[in-house]
NUROLO-961382 format. One record per residue: x, y, z of N, C-alpha, C in turn; residue in one letter. Coordinates in steps of 0.1 Angstrom, whole numbers, plus 2048, in hexadecimal, padded with zeros to 3 digits. Layout:
XYZXYZXYZA/...
//
This chain:
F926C663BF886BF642F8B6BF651X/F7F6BA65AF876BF669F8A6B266EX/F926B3675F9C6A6677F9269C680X/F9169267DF8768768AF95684693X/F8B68569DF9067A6A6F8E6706ACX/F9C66D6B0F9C65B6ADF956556BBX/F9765D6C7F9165B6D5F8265D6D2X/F7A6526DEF6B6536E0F696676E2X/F5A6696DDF566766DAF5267A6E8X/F5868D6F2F5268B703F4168C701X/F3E68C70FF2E689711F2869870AX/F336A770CF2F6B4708F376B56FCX/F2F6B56F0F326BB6E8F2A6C26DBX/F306CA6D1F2A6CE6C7F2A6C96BBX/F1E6C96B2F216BF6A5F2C6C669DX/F336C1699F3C6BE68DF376BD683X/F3F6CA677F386C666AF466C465FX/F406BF653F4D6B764AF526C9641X/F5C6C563FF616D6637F656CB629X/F5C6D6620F5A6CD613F676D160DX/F736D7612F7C6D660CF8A6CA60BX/F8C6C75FDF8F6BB601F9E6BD605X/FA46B2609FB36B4612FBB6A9609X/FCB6AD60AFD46A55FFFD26985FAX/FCF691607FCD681605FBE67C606X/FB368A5FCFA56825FFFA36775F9X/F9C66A5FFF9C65E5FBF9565F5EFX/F876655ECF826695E3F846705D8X/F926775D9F9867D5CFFA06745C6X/FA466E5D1FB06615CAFAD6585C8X/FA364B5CDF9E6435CBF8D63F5C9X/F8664B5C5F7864A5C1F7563E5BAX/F8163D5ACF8063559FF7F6265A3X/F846265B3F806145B3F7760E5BCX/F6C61B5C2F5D6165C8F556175BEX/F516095BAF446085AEF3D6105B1X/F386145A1F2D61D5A2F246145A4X/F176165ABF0B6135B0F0A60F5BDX/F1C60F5C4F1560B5D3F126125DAX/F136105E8F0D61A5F1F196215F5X/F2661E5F4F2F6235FAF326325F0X/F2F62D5DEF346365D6F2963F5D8X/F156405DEF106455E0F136535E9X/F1764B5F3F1A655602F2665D5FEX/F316575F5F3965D5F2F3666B5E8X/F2A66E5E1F286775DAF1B67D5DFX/F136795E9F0767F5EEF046845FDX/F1267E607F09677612F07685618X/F0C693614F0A69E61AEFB6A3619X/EF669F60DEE96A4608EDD69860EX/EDF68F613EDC67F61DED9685629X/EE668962DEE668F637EEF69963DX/EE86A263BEE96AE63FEEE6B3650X/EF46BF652EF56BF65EEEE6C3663X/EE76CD660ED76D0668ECC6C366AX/ED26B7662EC96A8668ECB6A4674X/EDB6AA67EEDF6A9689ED96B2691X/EDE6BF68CEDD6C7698ED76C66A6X/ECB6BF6A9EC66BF6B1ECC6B16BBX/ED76AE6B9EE26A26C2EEA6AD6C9X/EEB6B86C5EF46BC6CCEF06CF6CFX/EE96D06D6EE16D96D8EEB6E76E2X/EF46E36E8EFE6ED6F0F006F76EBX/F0B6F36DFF136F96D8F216FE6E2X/F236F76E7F2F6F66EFF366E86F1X/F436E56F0F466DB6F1F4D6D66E7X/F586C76ECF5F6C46E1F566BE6D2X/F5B6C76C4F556C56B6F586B46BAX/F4A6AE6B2F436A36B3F4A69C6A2X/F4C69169FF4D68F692F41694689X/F44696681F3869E676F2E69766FX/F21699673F1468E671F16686660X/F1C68B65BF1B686650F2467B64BX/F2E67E656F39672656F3266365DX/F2D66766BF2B65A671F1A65666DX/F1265D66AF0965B662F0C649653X/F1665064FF17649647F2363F647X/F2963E657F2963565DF2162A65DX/F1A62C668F0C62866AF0761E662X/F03624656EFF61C64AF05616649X/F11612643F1A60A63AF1C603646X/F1F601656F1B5F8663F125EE65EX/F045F465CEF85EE65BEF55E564DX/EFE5ED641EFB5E4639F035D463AX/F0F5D663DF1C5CC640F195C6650X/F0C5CB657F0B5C3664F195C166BX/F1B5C866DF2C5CC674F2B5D167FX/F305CD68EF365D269CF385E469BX/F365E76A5F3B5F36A8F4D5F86A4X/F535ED6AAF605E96AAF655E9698X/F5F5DE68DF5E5DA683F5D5E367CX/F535ED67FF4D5F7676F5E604678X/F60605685F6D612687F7C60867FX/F7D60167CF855FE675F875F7666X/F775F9663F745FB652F7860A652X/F77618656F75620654F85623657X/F9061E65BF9B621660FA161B654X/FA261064CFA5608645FA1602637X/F93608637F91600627F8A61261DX/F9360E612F9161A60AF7E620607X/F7B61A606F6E61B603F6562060BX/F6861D619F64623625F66632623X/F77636622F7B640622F73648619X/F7164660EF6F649601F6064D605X/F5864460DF4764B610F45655617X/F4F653620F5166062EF5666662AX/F5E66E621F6167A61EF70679623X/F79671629F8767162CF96673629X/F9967862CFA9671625FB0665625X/FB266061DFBE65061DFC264D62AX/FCB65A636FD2659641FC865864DX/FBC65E648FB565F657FB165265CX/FB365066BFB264A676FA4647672X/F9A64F671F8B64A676F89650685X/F8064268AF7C64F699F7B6406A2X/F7C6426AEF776316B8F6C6306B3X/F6C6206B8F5F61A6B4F5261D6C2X/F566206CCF4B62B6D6F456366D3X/F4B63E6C7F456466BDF386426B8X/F3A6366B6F296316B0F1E6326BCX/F286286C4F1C6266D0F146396D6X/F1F63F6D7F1A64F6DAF0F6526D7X/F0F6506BFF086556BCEFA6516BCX/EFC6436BDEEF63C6BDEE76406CCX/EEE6446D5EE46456DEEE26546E1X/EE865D6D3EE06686D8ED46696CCX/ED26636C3ECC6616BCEBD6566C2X/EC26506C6EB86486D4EAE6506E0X/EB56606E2EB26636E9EA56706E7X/EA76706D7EA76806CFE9B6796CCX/E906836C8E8467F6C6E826796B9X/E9167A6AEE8C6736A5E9666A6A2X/E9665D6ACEA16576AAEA664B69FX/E9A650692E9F643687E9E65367BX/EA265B67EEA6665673EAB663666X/EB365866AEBD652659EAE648655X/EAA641658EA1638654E9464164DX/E9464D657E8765764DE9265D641X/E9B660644EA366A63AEA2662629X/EA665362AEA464F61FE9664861BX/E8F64C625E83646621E7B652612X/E8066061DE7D66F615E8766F608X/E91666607E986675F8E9165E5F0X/E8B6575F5E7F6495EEE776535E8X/E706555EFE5F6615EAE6866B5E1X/E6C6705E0E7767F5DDE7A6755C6X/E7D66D5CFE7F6655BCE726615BAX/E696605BDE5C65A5B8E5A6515B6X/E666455B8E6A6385B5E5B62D5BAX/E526335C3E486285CCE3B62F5C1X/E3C63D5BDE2D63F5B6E2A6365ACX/E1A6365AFE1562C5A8E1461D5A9X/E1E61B5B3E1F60F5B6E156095C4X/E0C5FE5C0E025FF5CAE025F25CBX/E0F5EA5D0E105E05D7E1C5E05E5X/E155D55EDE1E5D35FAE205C75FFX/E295C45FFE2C5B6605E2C5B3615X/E295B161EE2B5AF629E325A162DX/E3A5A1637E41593640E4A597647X/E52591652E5358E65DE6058165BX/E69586663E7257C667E7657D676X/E7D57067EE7E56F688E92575689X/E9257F693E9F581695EA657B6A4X/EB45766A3EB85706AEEBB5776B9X/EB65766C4EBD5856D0ECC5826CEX/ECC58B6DAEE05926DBEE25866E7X/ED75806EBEE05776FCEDD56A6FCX/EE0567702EDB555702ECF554708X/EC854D703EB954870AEBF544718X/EBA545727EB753E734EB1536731X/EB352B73EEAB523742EA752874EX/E96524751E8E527760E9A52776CX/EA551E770EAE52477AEB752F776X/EBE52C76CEC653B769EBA54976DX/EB3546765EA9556767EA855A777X/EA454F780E9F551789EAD558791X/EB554C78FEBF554796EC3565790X/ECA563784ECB573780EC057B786X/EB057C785EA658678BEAA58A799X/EAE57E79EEAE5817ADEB95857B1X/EC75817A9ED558B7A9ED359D7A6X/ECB59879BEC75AB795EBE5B37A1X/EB65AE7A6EAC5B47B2EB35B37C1X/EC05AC7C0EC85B17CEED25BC7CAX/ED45C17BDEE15C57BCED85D27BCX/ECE5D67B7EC85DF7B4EBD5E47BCX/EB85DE7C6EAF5E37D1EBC5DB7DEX/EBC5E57E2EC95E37F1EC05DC7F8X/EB25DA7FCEAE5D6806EAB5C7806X/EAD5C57F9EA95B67F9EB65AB7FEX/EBE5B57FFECB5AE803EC95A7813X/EC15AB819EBE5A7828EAF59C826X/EAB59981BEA358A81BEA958281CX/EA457D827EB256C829EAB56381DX/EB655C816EB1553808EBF54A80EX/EB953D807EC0532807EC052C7FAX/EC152B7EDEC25267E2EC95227DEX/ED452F7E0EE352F7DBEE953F7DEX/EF353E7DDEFD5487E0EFB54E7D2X/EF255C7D6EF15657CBEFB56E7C6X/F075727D2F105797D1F1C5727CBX/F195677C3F2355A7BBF2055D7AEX/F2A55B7A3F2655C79CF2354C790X/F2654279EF2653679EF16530798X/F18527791F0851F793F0751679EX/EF65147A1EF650A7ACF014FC7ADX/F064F87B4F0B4E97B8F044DE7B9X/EFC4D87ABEF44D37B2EF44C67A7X/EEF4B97A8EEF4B079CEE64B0792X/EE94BA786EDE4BE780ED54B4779X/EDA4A9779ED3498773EC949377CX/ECB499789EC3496793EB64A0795X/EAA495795E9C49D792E9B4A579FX/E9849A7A5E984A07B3E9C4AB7BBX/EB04AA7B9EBB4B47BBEB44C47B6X/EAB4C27A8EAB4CE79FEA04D17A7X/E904C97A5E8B4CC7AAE8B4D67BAX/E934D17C3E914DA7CEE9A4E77CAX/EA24EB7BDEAB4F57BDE9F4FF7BAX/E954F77AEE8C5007AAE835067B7X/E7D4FD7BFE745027CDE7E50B7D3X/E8B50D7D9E905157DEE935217DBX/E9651F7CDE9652E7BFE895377C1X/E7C52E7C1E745337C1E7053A7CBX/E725347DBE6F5387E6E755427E7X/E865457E5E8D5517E5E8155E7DEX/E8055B7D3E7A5677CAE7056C7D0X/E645607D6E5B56A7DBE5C5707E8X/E6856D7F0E685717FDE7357D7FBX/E7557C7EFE7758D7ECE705957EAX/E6758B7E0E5B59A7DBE4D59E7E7X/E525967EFE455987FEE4E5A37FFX/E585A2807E645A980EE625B780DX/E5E5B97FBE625C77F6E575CF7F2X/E495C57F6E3C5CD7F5E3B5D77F8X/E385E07F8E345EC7FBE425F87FEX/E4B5F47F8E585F67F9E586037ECX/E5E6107F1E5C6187E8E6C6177DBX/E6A6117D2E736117CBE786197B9X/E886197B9E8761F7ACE8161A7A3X/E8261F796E79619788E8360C787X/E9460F788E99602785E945F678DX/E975F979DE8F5F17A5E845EA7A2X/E7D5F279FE6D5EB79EE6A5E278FX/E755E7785E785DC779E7D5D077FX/E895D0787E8D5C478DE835BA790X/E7E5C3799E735B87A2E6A5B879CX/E605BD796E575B9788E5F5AF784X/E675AB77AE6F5A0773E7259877DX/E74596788E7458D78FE6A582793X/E5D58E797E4D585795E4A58178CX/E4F58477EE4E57D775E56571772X/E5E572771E69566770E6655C779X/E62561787E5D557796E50550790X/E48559787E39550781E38548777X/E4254C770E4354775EE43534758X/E4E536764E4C52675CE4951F76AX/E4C51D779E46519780E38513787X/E3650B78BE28507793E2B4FF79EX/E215007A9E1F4F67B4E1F4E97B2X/E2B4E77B8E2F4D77BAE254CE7BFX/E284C37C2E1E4BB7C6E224B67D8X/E2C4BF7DCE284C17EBE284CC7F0X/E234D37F9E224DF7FEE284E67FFX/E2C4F47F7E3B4FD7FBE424F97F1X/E424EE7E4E494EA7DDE484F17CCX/E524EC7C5E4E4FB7BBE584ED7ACX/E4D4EF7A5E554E5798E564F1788X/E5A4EC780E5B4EE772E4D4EE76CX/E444F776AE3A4F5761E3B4ED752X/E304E5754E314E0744E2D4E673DX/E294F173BE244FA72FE26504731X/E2E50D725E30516720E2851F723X/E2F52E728E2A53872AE2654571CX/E1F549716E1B54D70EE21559707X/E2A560714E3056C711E43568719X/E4155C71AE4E55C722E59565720X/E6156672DE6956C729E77564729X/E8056271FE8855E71EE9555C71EX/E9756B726EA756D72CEA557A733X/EAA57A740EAA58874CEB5592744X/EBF58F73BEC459B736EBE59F729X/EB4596723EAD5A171DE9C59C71BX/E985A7727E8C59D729E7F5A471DX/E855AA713E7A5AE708E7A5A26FEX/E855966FDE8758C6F5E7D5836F7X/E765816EBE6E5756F1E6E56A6E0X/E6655A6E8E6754F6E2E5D54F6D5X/E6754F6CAE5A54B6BBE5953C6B7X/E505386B1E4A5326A9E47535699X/E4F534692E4F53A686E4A52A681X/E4C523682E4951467EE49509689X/E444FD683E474F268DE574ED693X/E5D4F2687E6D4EE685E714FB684X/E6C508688E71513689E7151A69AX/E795176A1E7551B6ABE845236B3X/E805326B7E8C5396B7E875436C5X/E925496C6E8F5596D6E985636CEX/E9056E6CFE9557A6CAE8A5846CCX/E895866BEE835966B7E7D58E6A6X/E6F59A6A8E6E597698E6D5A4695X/E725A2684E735AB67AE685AE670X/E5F5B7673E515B9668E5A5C365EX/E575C4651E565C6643E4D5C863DX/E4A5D4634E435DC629E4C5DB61EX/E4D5D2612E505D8607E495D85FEX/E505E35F1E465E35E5E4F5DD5DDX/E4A5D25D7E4F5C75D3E505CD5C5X/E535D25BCE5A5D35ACE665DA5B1X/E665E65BAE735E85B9E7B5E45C6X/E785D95CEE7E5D55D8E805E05E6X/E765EE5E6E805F75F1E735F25FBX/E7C5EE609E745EC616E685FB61BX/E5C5FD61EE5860661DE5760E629X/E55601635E59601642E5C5F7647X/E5E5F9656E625EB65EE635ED669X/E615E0676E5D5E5681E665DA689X/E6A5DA693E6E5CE69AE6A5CA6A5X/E615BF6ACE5C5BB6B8E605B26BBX/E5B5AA6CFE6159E6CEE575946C6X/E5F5886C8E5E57B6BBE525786BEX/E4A57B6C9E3F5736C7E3057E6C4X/E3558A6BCE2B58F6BAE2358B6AFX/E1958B6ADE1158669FE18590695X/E1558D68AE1B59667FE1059F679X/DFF59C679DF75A4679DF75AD679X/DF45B2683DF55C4689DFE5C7685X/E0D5C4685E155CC683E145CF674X/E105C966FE125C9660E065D2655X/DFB5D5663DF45DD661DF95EA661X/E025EC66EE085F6671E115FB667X/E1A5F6664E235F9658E1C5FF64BX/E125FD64BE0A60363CE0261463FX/E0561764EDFB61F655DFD62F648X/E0A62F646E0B63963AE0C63962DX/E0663062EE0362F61DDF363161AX/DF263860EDE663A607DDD62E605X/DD162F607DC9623600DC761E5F8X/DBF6115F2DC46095E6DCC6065E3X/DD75FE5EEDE35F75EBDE05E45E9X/DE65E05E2DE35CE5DEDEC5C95F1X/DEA5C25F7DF05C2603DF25AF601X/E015AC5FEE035A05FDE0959860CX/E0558F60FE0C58861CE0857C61BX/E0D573626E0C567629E02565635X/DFD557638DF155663EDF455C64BX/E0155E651E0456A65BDF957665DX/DF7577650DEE585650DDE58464FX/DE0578650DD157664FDC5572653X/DC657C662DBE57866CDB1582666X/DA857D66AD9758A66DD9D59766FX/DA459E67DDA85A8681DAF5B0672X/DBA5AB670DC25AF669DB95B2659X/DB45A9653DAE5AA648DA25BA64AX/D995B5658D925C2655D9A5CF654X/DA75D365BDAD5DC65CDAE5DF657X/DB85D7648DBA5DA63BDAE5E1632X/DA55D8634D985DC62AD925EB631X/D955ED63DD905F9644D9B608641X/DA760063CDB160E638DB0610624X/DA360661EDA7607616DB35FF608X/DB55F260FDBB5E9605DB95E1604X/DBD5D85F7DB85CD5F1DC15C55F6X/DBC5B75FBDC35AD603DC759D5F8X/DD25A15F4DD85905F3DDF58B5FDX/DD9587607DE058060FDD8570611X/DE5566611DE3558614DD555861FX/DCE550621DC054C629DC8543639X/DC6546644DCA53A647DC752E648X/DCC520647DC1513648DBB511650X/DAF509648DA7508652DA74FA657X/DA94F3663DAB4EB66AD9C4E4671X/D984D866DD8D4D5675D904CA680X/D844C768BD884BF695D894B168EX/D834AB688D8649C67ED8E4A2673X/D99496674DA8499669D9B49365DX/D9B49A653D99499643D87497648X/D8149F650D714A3655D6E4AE64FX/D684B5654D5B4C1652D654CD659X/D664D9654D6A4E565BD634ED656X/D654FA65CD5B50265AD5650964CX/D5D506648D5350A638D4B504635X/D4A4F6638D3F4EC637D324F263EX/D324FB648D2450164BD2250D645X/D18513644D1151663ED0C52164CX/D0F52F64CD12534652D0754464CX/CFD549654CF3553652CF855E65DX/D0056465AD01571666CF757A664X/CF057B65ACE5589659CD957D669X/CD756E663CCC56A66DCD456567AX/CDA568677CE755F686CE755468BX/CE554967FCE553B67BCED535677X/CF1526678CFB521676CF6510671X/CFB50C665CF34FF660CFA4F565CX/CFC4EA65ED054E0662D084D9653X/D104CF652D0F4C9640D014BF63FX/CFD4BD651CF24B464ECE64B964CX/CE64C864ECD84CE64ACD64D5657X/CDA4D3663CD24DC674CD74E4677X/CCF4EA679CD14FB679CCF502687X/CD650968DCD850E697CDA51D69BX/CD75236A4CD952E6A4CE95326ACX/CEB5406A7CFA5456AECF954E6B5X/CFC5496C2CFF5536CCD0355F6CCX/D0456A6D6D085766D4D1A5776D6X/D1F56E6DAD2B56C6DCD3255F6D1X/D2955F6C3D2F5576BCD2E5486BBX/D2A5436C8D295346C7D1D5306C1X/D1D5236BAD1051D6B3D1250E6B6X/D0D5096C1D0B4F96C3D004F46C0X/D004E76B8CFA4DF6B4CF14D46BDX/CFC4D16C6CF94C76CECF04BD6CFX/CE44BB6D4CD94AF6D0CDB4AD6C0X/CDC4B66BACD84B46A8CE54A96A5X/CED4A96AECF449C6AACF84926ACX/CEF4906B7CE84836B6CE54796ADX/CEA46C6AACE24646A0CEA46D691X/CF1479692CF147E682CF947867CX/CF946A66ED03466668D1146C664X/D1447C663D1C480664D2748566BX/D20480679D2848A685D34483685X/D3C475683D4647067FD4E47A677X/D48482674D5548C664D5549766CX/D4C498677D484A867AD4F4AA68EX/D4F4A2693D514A86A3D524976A8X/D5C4986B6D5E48D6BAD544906CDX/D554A16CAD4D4A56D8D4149B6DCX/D3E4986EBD334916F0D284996EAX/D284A56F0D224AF6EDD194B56E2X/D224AF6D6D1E4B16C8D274C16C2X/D274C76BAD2F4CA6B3D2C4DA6B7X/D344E36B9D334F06BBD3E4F76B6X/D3A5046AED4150A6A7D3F51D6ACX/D4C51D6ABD4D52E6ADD4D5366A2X/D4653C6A5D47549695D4F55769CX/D59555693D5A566696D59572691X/D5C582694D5158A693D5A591684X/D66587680D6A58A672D6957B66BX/D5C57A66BD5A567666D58569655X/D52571654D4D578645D5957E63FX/D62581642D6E58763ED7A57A639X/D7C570640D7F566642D7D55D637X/D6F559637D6654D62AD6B55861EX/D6956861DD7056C610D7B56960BX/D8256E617D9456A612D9455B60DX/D8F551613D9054060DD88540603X/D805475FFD7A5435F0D8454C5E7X/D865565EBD915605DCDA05555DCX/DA154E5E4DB054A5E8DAA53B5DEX/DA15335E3D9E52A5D9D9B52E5CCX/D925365C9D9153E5BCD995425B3X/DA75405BADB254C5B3DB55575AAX/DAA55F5BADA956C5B3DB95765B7X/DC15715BBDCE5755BADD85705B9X/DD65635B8DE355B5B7DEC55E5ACX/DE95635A1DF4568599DFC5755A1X/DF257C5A6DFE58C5ABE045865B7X/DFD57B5C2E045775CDE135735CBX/E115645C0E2155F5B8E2856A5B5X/E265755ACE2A57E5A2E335885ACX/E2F58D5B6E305975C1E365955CBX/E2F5895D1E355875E2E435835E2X/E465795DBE575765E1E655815DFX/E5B58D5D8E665975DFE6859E5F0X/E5C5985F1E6159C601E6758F60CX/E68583602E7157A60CE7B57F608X/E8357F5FAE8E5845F6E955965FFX/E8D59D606E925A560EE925A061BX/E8C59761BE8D593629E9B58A62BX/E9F58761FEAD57D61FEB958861FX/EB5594619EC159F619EBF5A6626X/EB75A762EEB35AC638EBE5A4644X/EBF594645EC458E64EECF588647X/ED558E63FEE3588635EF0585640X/EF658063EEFE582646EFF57E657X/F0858A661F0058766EEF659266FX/EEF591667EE459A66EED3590670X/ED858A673EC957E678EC957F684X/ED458568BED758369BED859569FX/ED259B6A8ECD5A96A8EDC5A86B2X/EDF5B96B0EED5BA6B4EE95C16C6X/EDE5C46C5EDE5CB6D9ECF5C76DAX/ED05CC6E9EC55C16F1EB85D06F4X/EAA5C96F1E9E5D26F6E995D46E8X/E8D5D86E9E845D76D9E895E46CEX/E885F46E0E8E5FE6D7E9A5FB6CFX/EA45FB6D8EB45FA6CCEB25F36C2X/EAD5E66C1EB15DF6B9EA45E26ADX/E9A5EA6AFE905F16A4E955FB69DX/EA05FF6A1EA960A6A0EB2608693X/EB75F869AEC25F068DEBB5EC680X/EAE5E8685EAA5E667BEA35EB671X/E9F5FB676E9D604670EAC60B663X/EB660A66FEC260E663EC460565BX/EC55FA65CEC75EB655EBF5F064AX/EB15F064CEA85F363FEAB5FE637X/EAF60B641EB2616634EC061162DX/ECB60E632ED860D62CED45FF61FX/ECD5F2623EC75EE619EC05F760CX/EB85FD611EAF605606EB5610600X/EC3618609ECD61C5FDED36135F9X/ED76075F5EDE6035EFED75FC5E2X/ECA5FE5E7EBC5FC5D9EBE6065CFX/EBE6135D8EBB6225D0EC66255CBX/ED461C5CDEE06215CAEE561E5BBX/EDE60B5BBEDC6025ACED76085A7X/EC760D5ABEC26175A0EC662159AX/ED062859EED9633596ED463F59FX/ED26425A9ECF64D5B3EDA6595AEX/ED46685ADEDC6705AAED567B5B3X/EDB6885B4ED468F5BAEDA69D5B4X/ED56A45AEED36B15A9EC96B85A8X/ECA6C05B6EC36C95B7EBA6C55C2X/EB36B35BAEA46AC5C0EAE6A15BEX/EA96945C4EAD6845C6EA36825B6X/EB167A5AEEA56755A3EB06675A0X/EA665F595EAC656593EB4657585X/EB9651583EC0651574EBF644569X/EB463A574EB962F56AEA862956DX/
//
């Protein structure tokens, strides 16, 4: 076999491939008998060449000159067993230095060293760079289809979990300060705006008594004044792409949570929440979710496709936390055939999303969301009586109104004097209702949902996809290991395949000839 090396891989080199001959002390020769059959490790250890191939690389290393690279099929399957055990860079090079089973997947001898743990970082970013940089995540997706294991099977589970970023949330001064450290260190010119806030070249926080309103108060107006008498400064200023990220992030962070004080030139804390905030300058793709009232977190979310009898994830996508789950969950089904049962939670259950589904072709169990009226335990909109062919709208008390071209239908005079307007609107005005232009899609889904025209396949089906979502964040993998939406879509792309071999591995995965199953 060719010997690894233990040093980080140079910037020029050529791939490395494994020599299937085995050498005195192969770990696999000697100790096969005590990696259980059906894990992933005893997998890789009997397939991972035919997984992955060296021609799955070739295009990382395109020269053909340079020092031989470890051999794709070694750190390939690295990689994996990283992702399934959510393991450091560091963590992963000394499972592979030290625990038999490691050896035993990668093709090793007992004595071998392994390779540094910068070896990983290499590969991942030439793999980041290559136009197909989740290749393992298609590779086993193609040993999925290849066994047949999904035919026939015409259900999907959809959901979403919130993942923790890699940095600490800021607060509005931290940010401001960091923006405006990052846009002097990286546009030289801003270094000649005279600012008074604080000494940016410190890596000190302000001096200031942070219990004191007032004290904070003017830190914030001064913070602020700094920021924009940079970004005047550098108007029309021809700058790099890094540059111009700086100071972009800077007017944002200068806008986000801030507003005009109540004397002139003065600058306070907004009381309401910015909608896209951004929640830390080192990673400003991280943003704030709402997964509940009592769920409230900054990171990244994790969208999920599974087909719930045999548990394998089908896809998955990773965004920040405050994207809807909707669309994406539309997106995740974009390759699949029509006439699939599409299971989810009221997440999924906006107008948009439902027509989507019904427009690619599938049948929708998804939860309805509630419906909420302005009087607690009053009238909400099912209580009207709703004509889109005449573009009318009819109250519980009988008046009928017409609907606007933009959806609105007000009542107004008609409720007047009406004994019911107590259950129905507290408006002066009288009671006005929006229709929207998936209103008819909507009253379906709450009548099949009350009807329960799915609740047996909803119960029966869906909680296999919380249950991947609990093996998905096992461990430390609730908290994404690098910063920005790519990388870490990246992780969680491997995360899902090295899970889904470890599905296909229980199932008895063999490969002769063709990937089939045995059990």
């Amino acid at each position: 076999m060719l010997a690894i090396c233990h040093t980080a891989v140079h910037t020029r080199s050529v791939q490395g491939t494994s020599d299937p001959d085995r050498r005195l002390l192969d770990a696999a020769a000697l100790c096969r008998q005590l990696v259980a059959e059906g894990s992933v490790e005893a997998f890789l250890a009997d397939h991972r060449r035919e997984l992955f191939p060296d021609e799955m690389f070739a295009d990382l290393f395109p020269s053909g000159r340079g020092r031989p690279s470890i051999p794709a099929d070694v750190v390939a399957t690295v990689l994996v067993l990283q992702a399934l055990e959510g393991l450091s860079d560091r963590e992963a090079a000394r499972a592979l230095r030290d625990r038999i089973s490691w050896k035993v997947a990668a093709g090793l001898a007992l004595d071998d060293p392994g390779f540094d743990y910068s070896v990983l970082t290499y590969w991942r970013t030439r793999l980041r760079r290559s136009d197909e940089p989740n290749r393992i995540f298609d590779a086993v997706r193609e040993v999925v289809a290849a066994t047949g294991l999904l035919a026939g099977r015409t259900r999907r589970a959809l959901d979403s979990t919130v993942l923790d970023d890699a940095v600490a949330t800021q607060d509005t001064v931290t940010q401001l300060i960091s923006a405006i450290r990052r846009v002097r260190r990286v546009v030289p010119a801003a270094t000649s705006v005279p600012v008074g806030a604080h000494d940016y070249d410190s890596a000190a926080k302000p001096a200031i008594a942070w219990d004191d309103a007032v004290a904070k108060g003017a830190l914030i107006t001064a913070l602020v004044n700094d920021a924009l008498a940079i970004i005047e400064a550098l108007a029309g200023t021809e700058l790099s792409v890094e540059g111009a990220d700086a100071v972009g992030l800077l007017a944002l962070i200068a806008g986000q949570d801030v507003e005009p004080g109540d004397d002139e030139g003065s600058w306070r804390i907004a009381q309401r929440v910015a909608p896209d905030r951004v929640v830390s300058t080192v990673d400003p793709e991280a943003r704030h979710a709402h997964k509940s009232p009592s769920n409230k977190r900054d990171g990244y979310k994790a969208h999920i496709a599974v087909e719930p009898e045999t548990g394998i994830i089908t896809d998955a996508a990773l965004t920040p936390a405050n994207t809807p789950d909707g669309a994406v969950g539309v997106e995740l089904l974009d390759d699949e055939q029509p006439g699939l049962q599409v299971l989810g939670d009221s997440g999924y259950g906006s107008g948009a999303t439902r027509a989507a589904l019904r427009k690619g072709g599938h049948r929708q169990a998804i939860k309805p969301i509630p419906l909420r009226g302005s009087i607690p335990g009053g009238f909400d909109r099912d209580d009207f009586v709703i004509d889109h062919a005449a573009r009318t709208a009819t109250c519980p008390a009988g008046h009928t109104v017409s609907i606007t071209r933009c959806g609105g239908a007000t009542f107004g005079a008609k409720c007047r004097g009406c004994p019911l307007r107590s259950r129905c609107t507290t408006a002066k005005r009288g009671m006005h209702l929006t229709i929207s232009k998936h209103d008819a899609e909507l009253v379906e889904a709450r009548r099949a949902w009350r009807d329960g025209e799915f609740s047996a396949d909803y119960r029966r089906w869906r909680p296999m996809v919380e249950r991947s979502i609990a093996w998905l964040v096992f461990g430390s993998n609730r908290r994404v290991r690098f910063r920005g939406t790519q990388r870490n879509n990246e992780g969680l792309l491997l995360r899902v395949a090295a899970l889904n071999l470890r599905r296909l591995a229980r199932l008895g995965i063999d490969h002769d000839g063709d990937w089939i199953l045995t059990t």
